[in-house]
N, C-alpha and C positions, 0 to 999 in steps of 0.2 A: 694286662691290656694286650690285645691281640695284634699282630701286625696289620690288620683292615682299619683298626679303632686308630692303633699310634697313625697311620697314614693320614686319614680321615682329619684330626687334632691337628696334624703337622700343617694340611691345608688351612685349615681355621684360621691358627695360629700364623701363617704365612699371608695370609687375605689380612689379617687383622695388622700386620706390619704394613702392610703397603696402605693399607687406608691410613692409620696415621700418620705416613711419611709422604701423602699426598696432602693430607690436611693441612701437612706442616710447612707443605709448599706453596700452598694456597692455587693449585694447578687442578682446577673445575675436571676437566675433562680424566685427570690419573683419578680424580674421588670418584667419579662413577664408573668408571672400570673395575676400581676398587672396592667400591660396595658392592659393585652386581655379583665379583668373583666373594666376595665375602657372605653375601645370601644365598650363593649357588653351593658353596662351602659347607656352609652351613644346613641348610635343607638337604645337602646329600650326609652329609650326617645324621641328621633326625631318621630320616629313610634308614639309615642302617641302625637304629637302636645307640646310637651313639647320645651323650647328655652333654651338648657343651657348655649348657648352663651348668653344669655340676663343677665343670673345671672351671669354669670363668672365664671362659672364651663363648661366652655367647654376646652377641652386641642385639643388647635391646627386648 
């Protein structure tokens, strides 16, 4: 894994912490901050040939 890929995963990985530590707080407004940075996450991944379905960081 290249240092663009581990980066790329680390944000995922990081979007996907705070959405379910918003969940868990039941605090409306951190969940969609948190999913928007989790799909923008995500999507800039895909753009780079990154598969976070492969690791299991993809949501949905």
């Amino acid at each position: 894994m290249n240092e663009v890929t581990e980066a790329l995963m680390a944000r995922v990985r990081a979007a996907r912490a705070a959405l379910a530590a918003a969940l868990s707080a039941a605090d409306a407004y951190a969940v969609a901050v948190a999913q928007d940075e989790l799909d923008d996450a995500i999507r800039l991944a895909r753009r780079h040939g990154v598969d976070t379905e492969a690791t299991g960081t993809d949501e949905g």
